[in-house]
C-alpha positions in Angstrom: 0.0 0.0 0.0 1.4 3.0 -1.3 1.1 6.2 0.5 -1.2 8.0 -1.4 -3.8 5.2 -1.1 -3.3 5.1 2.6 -4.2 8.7 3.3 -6.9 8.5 0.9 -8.5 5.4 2.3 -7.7 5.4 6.1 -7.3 9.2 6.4 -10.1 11.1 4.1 -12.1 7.6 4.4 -11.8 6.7 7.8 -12.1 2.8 6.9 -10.6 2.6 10.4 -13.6 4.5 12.3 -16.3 1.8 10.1 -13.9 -1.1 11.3 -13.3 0.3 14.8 -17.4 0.2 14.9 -17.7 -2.9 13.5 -15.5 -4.7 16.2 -17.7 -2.8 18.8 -20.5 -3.5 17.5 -19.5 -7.5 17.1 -18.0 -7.1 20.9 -21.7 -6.7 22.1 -23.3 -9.4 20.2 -24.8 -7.6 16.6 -24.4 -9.2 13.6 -23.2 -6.7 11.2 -24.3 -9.2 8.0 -27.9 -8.8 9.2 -29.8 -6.1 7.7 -30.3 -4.1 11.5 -26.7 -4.7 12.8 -25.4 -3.1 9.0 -27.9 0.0 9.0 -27.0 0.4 13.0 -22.8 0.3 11.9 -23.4 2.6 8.9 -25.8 5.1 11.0 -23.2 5.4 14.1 -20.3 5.6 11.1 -22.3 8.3 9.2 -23.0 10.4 11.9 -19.9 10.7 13.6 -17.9 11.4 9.6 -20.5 13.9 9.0 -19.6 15.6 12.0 -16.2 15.3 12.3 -16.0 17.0 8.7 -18.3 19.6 9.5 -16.2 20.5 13.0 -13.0 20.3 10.6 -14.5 22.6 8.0 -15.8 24.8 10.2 -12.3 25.1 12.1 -10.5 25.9 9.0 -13.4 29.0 8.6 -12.6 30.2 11.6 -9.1 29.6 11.0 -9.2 32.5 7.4 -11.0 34.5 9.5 
């Protein structure tokens, strides 16, 4: 794995965030391959992307200010 493919995937992607849920998830008994334990891992994953990009976007605003 090359470096560019690393920051794009676990950096900007934050494959390790899904997986990190995923093990959590697992660790108290949900099947992630079932349709409530995937929507559950993609909801909590969604959520906390969305708003770690908006909280990073908005620093860098405040930032050019």
């Amino acid at each position: 794995m090359n470096t560019r493919t690393f920051l794009q995937d676990q950096v900007l992607g934050m494959k390790w965030l899904n997986g990190l849920i995923g093990h959590g998830l697992s660790l108290l008994g949900l099947d992630l391959n079932s349709r409530i334990g995937g929507s559950i891992q993609f909801f909590l994953y969604d959520t906390i992307k969305i708003m770690v990009l908006l909280l990073r976007s908005r620093l860098i605003e405040n930032y050019a200010e």
